[in-house]
C-alpha positions as CSV (number, residue, x, y, z in Angstrom):
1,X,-11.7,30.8,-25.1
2,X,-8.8,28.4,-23.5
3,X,-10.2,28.7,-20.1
4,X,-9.9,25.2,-18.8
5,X,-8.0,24.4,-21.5
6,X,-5.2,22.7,-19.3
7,X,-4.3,22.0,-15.6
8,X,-1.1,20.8,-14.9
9,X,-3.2,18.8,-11.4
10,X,-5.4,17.2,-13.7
11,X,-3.2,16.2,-16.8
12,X,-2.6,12.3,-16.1
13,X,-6.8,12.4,-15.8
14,X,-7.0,14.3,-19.2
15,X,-4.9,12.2,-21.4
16,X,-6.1,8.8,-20.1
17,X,-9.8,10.2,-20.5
18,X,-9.0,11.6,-23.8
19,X,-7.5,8.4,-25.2
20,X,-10.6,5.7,-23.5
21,X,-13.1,8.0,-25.0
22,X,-10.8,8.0,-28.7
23,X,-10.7,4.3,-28.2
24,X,-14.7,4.2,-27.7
25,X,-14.9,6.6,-30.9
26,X,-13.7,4.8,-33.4
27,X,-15.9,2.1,-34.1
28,X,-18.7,4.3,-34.0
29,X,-17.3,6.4,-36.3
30,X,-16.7,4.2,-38.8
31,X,-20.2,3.1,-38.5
32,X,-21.7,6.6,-38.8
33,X,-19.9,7.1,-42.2
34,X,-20.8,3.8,-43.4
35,X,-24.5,4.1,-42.4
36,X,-24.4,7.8,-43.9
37,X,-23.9,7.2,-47.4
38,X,-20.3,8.6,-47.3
39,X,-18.3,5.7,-46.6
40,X,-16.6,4.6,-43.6
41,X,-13.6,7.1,-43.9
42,X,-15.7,10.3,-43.3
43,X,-17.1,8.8,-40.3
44,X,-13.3,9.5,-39.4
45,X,-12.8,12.6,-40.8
46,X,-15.6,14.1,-38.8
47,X,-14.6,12.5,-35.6
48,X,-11.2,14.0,-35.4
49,X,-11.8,17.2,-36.9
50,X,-15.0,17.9,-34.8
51,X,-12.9,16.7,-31.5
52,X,-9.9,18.6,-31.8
53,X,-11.8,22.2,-33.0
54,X,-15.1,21.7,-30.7
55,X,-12.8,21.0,-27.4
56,X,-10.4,24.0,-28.1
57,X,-13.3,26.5,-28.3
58,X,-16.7,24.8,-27.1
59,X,-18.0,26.1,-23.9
60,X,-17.8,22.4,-21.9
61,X,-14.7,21.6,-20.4
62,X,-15.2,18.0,-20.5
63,X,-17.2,17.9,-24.1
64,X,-16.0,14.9,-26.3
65,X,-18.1,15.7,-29.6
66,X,-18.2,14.1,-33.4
67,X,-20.8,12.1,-35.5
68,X,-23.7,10.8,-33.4
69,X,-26.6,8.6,-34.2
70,X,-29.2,11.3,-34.5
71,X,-26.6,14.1,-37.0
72,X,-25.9,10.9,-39.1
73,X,-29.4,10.1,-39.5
74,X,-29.9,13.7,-41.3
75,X,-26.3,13.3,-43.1
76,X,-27.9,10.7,-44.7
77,X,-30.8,12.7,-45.8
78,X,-28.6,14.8,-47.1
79,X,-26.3,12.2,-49.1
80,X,-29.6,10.8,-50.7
81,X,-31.0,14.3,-51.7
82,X,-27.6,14.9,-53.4
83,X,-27.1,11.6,-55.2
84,X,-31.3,12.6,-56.2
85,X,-30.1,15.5,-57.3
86,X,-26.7,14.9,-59.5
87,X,-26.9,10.9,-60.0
88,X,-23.9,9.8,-57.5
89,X,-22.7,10.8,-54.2
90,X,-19.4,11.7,-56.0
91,X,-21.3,13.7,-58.4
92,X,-22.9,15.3,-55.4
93,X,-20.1,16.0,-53.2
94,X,-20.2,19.6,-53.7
95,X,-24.0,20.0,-52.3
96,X,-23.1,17.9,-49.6
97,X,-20.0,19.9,-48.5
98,X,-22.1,22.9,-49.1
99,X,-25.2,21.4,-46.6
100,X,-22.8,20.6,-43.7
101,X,-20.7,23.7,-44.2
102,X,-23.7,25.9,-43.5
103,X,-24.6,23.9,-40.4
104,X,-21.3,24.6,-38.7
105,X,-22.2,28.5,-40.6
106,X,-25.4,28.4,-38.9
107,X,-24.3,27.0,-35.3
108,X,-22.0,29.4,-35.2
109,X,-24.9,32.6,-35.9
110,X,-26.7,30.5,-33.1
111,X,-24.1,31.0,-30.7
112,X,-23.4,34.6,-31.2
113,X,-26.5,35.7,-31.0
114,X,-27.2,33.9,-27.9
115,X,-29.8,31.4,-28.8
116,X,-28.0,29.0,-26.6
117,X,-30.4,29.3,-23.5
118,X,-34.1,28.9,-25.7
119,X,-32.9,25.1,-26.6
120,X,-33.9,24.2,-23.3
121,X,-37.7,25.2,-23.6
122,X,-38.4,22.3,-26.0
123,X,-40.4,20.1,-23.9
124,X,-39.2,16.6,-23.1
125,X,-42.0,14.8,-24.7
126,X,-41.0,16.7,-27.9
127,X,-37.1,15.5,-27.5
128,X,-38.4,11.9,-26.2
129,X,-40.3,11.3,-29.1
130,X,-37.9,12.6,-31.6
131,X,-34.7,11.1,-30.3
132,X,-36.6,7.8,-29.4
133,X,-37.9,8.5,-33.6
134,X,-34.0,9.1,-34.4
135,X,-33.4,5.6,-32.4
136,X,-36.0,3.5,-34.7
137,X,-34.3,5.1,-37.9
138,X,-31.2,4.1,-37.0
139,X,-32.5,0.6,-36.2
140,X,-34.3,-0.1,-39.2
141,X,-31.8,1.3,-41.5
142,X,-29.2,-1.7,-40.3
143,X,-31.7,-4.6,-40.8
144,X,-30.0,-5.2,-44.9
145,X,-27.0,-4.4,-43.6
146,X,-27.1,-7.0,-41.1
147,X,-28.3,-9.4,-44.1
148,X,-25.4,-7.9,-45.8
149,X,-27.2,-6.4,-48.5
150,X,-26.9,-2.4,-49.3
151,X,-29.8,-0.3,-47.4
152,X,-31.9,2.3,-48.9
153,X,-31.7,5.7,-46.6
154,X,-35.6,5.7,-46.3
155,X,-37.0,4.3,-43.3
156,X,-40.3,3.3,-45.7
157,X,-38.2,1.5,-48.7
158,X,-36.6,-0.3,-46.3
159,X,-40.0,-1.5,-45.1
160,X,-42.0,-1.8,-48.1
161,X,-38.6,-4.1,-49.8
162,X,-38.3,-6.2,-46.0
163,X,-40.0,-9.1,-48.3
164,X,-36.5,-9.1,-50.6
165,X,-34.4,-10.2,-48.0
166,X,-35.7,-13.8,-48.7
167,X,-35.7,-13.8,-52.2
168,X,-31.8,-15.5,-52.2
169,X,-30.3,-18.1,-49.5
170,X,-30.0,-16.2,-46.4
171,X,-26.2,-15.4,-46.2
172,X,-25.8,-17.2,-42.1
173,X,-21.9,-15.8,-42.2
174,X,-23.3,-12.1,-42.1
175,X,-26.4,-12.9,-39.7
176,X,-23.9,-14.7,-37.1
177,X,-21.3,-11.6,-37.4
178,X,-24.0,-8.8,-36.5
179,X,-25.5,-11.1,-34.1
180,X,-22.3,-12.2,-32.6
181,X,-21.4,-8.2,-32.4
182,X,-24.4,-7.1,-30.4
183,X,-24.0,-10.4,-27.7
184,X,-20.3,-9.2,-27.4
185,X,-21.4,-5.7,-26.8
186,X,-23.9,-6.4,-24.2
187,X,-22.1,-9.2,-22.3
188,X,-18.8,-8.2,-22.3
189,X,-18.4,-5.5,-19.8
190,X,-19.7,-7.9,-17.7
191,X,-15.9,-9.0,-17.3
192,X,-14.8,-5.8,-17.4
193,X,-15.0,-2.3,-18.0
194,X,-11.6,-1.7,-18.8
195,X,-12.0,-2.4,-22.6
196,X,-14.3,-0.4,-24.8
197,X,-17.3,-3.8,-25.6
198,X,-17.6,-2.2,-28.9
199,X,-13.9,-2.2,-30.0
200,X,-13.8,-5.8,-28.7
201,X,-16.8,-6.5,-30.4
202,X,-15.1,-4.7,-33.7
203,X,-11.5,-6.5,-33.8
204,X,-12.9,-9.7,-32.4
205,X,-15.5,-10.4,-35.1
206,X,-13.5,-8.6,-38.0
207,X,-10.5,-11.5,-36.5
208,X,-13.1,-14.1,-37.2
209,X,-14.3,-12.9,-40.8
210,X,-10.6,-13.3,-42.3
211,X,-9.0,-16.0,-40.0
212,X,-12.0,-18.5,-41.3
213,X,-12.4,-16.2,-44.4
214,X,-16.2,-15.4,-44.3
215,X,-18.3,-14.6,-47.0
216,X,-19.0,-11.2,-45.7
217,X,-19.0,-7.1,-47.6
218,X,-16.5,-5.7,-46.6
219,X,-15.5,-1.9,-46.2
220,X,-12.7,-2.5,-48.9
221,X,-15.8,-3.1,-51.2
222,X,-17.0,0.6,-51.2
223,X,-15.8,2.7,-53.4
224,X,-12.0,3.7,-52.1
225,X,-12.2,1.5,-48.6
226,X,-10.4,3.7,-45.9
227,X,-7.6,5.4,-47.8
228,X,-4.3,6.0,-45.7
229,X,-3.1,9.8,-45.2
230,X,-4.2,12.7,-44.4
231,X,-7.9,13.8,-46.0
232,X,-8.1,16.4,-48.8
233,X,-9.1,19.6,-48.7
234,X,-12.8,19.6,-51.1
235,X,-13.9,23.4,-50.8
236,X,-13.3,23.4,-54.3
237,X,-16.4,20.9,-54.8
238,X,-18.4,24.0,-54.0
239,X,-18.4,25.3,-57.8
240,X,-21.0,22.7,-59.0
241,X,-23.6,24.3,-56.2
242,X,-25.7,27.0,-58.1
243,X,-28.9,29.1,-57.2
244,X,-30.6,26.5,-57.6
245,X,-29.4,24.7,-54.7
246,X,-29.0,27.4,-51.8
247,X,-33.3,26.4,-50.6
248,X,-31.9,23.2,-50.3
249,X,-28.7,24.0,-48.3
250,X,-30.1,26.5,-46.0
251,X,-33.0,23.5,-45.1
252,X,-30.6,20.7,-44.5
253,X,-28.0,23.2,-42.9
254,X,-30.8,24.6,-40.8
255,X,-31.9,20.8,-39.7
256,X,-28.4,19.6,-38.7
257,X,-27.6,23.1,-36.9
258,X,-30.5,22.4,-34.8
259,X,-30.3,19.0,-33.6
260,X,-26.6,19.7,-33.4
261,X,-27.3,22.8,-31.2
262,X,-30.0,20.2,-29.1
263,X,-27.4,17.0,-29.2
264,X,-24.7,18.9,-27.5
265,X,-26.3,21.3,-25.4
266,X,-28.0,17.8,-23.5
267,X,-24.7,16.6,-23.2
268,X,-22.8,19.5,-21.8
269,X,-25.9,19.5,-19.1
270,X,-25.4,15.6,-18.9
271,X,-21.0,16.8,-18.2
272,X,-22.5,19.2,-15.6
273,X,-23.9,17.0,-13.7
274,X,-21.3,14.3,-13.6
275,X,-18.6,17.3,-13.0
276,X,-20.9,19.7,-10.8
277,X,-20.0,22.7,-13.0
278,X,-21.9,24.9,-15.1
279,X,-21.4,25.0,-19.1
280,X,-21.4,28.0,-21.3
281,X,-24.0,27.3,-24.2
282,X,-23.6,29.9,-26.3
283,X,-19.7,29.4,-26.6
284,X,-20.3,25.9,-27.1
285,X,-22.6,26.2,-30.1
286,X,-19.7,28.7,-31.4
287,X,-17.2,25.7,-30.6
288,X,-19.5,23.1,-32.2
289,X,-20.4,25.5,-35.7
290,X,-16.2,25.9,-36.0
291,X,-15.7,22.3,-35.5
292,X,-18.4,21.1,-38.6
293,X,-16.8,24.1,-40.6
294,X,-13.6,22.2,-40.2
295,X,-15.2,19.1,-40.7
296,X,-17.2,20.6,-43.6
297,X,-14.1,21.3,-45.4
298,X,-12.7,17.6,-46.0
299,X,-16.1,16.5,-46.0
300,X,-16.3,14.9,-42.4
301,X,-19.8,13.9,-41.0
302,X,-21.2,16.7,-39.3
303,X,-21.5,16.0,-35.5
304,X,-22.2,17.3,-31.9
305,X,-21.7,16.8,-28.5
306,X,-21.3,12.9,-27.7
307,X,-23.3,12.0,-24.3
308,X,-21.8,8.1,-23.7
309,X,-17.5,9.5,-25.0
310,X,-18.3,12.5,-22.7
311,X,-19.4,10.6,-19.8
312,X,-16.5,7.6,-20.5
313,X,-14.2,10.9,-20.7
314,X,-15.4,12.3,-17.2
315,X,-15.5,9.0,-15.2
316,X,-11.3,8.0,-17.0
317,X,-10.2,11.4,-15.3
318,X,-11.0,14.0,-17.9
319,X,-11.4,17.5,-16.7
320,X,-10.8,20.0,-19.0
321,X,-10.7,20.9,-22.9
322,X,-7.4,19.3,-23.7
323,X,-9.0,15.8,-23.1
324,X,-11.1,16.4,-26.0
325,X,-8.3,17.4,-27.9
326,X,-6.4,14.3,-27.0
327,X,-9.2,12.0,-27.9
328,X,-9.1,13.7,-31.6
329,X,-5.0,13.9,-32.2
330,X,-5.6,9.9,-31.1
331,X,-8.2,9.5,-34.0
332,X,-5.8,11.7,-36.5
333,X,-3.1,9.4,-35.5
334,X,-5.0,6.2,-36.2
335,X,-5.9,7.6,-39.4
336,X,-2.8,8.9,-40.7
337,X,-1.2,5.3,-39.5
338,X,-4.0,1.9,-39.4
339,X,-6.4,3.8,-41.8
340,X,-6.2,0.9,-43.8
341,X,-6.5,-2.2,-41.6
342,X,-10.4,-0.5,-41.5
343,X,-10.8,-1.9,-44.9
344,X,-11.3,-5.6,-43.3
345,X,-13.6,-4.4,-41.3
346,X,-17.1,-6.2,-42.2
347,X,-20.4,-4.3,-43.0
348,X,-22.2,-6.5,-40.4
349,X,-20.1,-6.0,-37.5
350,X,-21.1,-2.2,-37.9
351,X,-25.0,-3.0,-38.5
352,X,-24.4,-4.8,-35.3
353,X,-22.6,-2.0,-33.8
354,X,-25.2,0.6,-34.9
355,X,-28.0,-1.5,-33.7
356,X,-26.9,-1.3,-29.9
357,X,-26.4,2.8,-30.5
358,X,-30.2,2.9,-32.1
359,X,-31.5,1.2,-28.9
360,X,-29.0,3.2,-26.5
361,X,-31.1,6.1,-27.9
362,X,-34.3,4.6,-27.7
363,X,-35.8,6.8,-24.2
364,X,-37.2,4.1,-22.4
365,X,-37.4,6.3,-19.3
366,X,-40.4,8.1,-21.2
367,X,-41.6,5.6,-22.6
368,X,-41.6,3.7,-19.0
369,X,-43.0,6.6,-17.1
370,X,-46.2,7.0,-19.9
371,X,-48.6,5.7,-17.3
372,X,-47.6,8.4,-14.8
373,X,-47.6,11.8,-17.3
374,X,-50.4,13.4,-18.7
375,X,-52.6,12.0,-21.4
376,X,-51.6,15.2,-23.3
377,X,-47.5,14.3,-23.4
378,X,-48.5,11.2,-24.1
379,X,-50.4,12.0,-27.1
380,X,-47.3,14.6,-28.1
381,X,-44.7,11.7,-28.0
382,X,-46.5,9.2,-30.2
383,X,-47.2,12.1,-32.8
384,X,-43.4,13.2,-32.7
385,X,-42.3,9.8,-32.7
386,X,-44.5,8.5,-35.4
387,X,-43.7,11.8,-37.9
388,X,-40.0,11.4,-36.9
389,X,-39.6,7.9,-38.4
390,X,-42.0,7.9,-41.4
391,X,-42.4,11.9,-42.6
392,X,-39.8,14.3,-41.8
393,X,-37.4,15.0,-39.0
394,X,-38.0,18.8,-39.1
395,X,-41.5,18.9,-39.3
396,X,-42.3,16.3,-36.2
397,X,-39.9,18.4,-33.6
398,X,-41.8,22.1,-35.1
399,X,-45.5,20.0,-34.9
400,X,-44.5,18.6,-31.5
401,X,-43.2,21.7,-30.1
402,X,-46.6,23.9,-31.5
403,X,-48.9,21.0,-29.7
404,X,-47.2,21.6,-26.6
405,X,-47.1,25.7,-26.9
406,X,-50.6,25.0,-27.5
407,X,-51.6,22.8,-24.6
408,X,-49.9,25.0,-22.1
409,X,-51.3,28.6,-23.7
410,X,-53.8,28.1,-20.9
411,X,-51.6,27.7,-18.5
412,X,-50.1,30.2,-16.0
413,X,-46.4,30.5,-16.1
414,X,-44.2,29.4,-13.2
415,X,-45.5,31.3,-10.3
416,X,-43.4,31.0,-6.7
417,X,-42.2,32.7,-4.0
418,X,-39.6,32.4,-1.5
419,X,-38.8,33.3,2.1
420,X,-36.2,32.5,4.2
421,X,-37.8,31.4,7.7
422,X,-35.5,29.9,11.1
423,X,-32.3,31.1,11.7
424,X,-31.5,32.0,8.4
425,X,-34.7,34.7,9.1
426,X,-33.2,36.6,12.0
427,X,-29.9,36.4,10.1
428,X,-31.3,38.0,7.4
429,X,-32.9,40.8,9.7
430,X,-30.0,41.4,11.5
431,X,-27.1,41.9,8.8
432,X,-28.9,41.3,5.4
433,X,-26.9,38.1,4.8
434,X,-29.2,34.7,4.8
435,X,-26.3,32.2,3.7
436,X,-25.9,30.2,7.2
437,X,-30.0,29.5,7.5
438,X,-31.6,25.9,9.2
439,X,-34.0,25.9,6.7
440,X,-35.4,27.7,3.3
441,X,-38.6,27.4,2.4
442,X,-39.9,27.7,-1.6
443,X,-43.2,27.5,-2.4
444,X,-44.3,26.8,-6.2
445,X,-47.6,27.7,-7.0
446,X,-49.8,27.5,-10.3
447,X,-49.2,24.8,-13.3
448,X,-45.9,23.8,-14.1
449,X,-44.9,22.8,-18.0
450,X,-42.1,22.6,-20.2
451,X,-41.5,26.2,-19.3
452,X,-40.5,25.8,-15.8
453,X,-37.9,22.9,-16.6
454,X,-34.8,24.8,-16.1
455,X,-36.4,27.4,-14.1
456,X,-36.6,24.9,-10.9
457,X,-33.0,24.4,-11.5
458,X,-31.8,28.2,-11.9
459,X,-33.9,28.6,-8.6
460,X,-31.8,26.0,-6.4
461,X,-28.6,27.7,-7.9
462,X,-29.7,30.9,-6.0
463,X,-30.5,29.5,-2.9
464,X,-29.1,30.5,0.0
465,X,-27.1,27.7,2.1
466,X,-29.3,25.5,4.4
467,X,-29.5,22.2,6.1
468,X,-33.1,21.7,4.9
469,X,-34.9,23.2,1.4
470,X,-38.7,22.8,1.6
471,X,-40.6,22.8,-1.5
472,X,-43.7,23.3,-0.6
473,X,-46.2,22.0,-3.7
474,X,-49.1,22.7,-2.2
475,X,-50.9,25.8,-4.8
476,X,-49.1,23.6,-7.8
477,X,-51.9,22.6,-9.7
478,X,-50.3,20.4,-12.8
479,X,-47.2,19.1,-13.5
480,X,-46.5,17.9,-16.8
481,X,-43.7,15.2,-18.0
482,X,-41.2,17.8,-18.7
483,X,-41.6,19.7,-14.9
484,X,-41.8,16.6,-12.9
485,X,-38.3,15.6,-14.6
486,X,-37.2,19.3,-14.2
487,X,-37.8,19.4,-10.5
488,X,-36.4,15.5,-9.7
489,X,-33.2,17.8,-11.4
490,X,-33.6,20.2,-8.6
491,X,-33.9,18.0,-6.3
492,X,-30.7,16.3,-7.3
493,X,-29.2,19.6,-7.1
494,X,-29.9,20.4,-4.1
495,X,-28.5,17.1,-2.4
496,X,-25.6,17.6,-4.2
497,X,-25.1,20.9,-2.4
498,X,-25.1,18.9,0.6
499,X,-28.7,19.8,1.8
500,X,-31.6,17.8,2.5
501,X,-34.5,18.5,0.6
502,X,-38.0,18.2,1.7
503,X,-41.6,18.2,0.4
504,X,-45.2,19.3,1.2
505,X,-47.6,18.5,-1.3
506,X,-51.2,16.9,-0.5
507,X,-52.2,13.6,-1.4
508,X,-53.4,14.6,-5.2
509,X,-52.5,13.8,-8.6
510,X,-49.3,15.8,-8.6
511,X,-48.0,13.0,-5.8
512,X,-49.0,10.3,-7.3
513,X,-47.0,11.6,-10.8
514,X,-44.0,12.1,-8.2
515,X,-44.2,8.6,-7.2
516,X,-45.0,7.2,-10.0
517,X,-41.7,8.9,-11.9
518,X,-39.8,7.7,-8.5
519,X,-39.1,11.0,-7.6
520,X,-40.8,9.6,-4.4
521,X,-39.4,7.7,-2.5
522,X,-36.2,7.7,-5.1
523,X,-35.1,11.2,-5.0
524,X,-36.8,12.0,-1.8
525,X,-37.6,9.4,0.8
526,X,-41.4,9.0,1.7
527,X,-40.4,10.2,5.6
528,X,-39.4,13.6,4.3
529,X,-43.0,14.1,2.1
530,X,-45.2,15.7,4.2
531,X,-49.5,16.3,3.4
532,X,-49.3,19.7,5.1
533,X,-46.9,22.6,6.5
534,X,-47.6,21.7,10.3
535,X,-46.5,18.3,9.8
536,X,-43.3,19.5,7.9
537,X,-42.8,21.9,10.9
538,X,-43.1,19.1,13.5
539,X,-40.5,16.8,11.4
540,X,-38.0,19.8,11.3
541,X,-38.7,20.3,15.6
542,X,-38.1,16.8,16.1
543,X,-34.8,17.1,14.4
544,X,-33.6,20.2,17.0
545,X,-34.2,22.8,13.8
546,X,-36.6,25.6,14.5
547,X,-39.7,25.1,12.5
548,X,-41.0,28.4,9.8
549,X,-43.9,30.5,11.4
550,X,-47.2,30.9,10.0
């Protein structure tokens, strides 16, 4: 549980990663609970109570987790359901503590009983479409805000009521904040990186709201502001929750323990990558459950595993657990202390805040590689996408995930085999061992889908050591979005193990889908693709490496 907990090595890396990526935290978190429903302050509450408990017993070492775009998207659902339900979101407190108490429930289950490793079979079109879906939302749910009027949760109200924005004089004090928030965002690390943009962005435009004394909403004009102290404990909301409820907090419990579970487990593979270690996903969906049970129980916004903290976390030093916990003592602190200076905080300056995380979720990589998948994944983000933003969250990712099962039904599953040829062959002969070989030689065979995503990269973990992997492509007959993506992993993999990796597949459709996702020449340079095994073989002579026999 506290493995990598703490090094002594890596401590001056830990604290100053933990405290950049507490810095970056909180203005997102106050835009979360504002965009929520909740307020502002439970943007907070989950933040630090989802840091501190996810990092002491997640399963990724380098994990900074809390409220994210995509969980606050739900937690609004759920807000609005509740204040449909009992008339006001303090009238409804109880079914909302309830709803994100039995997601952390539910996560935790997850973990236990190891359902950790079936996350990654959702196929990539499915999470492109959804999180690009989850992007929009966020987008269009800031465009009153930004106008600084209040925003309906509903992605259609807000559409259908766009036409009342110019029913009164356009309020140019709000509209030159947000704008002036998202231009400070973008442009600013452009001097440097050293400074989060968004907390410049934050104190810089909430500066210029009071010193010129703007006629902006402010977050002193909800209901309690940001309150000063430590939050109180609201288990005892639970009694108004009957029967009559539990449908509807197993459903919305369900949803956010799922894309929690998906949110975090992408970003502890997103940690091992930067960190070139290998997370434990079934411990991390434990760590994630206890942290929104803690969360849960002052009512915090339910959260997950935060890709753009983790990463600033990893590249500021941050190597092991205690980082996270630093980054969530640092947001307790802040709380406890400057909880109130949040109050002057404008509405806008989050919209405009918000409005660069909606677009950092946007996946333009799929969207930019459409031309080069098949028609099929096309077809499967568009559906996904377009369900995710105007019917129901839950529904598009299940739809999505069925169209895909039932694409690939006629599919083989991942076929290969492998053999060790060169030196690493006589080795193998001689002593059994095949860890010092020239080259190693995998050949992939059949169609490869959303099945074979990880499987390419479980593969190049068992690999023996060589100066050259061949993948030989040539009896692949189909790669979909999800494989080609899973294989430029491998790829990556394999360089990173200091080998050179090498291809043989024939001038077909699957090359074309290799160049056309830059795979080729990006990943692998165009002198080391090769149309057949005897030119591969009289590459590998010219470099002094004995070539694989037929």
């Amino acid at each position: 549980m506290f493995k990598n907990f703490f090094k002594k090595e890596d401590l001056r890396g830990d604290l100053f990663g933990g405290i950049t990526a507490g810095i970056v935290a909180i203005p997102l978190a106050l835009a979360f609970g504002s965009s929520s429903g909740m307020g502002a302050i439970y943007g907070l509450y989950g933040a630090f109570a989802i840091g501190i408990v996810a990092a002491i017993f997640g399963g990724t070492p380098t994990q900074i987790s809390g409220p994210t775009g995509p969980m606050t998207v739900i937690s609004a659902i759920v807000v609005a359901a509740a204040v449909t339900e009992f008339g006001s979101t303090e009238a409804g407190l109880g079914l909302i503590v309830a709803c994100f108490l039995a997601s952390g429930a539910i996560q935790v289950l997850m973990g236990v009983l190891g359902m950790g490793k079936f996350i990654r079979f959702i196929p990539y079109p499915v999470l492109s479409g959804f999180m690009t879906g989850i992007g929009v939302i966020i987008i269009i749910l800031q465009i009153f805000p930004a106008f600084g009027m209040a925003s309906s949760p509903k992605t259609l109200e807000v559409i259908k009521n766009l036409g009342g924005l110019f029913k009164d004089p356009l309020n140019f004090a709000e509209l030159g904040i947000c704008a002036a928030t998202v231009v400070i965002i973008y442009t600013f690390p452009r001097l440097t990186k050293a400074v989060p943009s968004a907390l410049v962005a934050l104190v810089a435009m909430t500066a210029t709201a009071a010193i010129f004394d703007l006629d902006v909403r402010l977050i002193a004009d909800e209901k309690g502001g940001v309150p000063k102290g430590f939050p109180k404990i609201l288990v005892g909301e639970l009694s108004s929750v009957t029967s009559a409820h539990i449908v509807m907090v197993i459903k919305f419990g369900a949803m956010l323990a799922a894309l929690g579970a998906i949110d975090s487990l992408l970003t502890s593979v997103v940690a091992d990558k930067v960190t070139r270690t290998r997370h434990n996903s079934n411990r991390e969906l434990i760590g994630q459950g206890l942290g929104n049970l803690a969360s849960g129980c002052i009512g915090g916004l339910p959260g997950a595993g935060a890709t753009m903290r983790t990463v600033v976390n990893v590249n500021a030093g941050g190597r092991n657990k205690i980082s996270g916990v630093v980054h969530g003592v640092l947001l307790l602190l802040l709380l406890l202390g400057l909880g109130p200076l949040a109050n002057k905080i404008p509405f806008s300056v989050l919209a405009g805040i918000l409005f660069t995380v909606g677009y950092g979720i946007v996946d333009r990589k799929g969207f930019k590689d459409m031309k080069a998948v098949p028609v099929s994944d096309s077809v499967i983000l568009w559906t996904v996408l377009v369900l995710t933003v105007f019917w129901n969250l839950l529904y598009a990712v299940a739809i999505g995930v069925l169209m895909a099962f039932l694409i690939s039904i006629k599919k083989n599953g991942f076929g290969g085999t492998m053999s060790l040829i060169g030196t690493a062959e006589r080795a193998a002969k001689e002593d059994g061992k095949a860890e010092s070989g020239d080259v190693f030689v995998h050949d992939v065979k059949g169609p490869q889908f959303f099945g074979t995503v990880f499987a390419f990269r479980d593969l190049v973990s068992k690999f023996p050591k060589a100066k050259y992997v061949v993948l030989n492509l040539t009896e692949a007959t189909e790669f979909d979005q999800s494989a080609a993506y899973g294989l430029g992993d491998a790829l990556l993999d394999i360089k990173d193990g200091d080998m050179t990796p090498l291809l043989i597949t024939p001038d077909n459709d699957n090359k074309k889908r290799l160049e056309q996702t830059n795979l080729i020449p990006g990943t692998v340079p165009s002198d080391q693709v090769f149309a057949d095994s005897k030119a591969c073989n009289e590459w590998l002579e010219s470099k002094g490496v004995d070539a694989p026999k037929a």
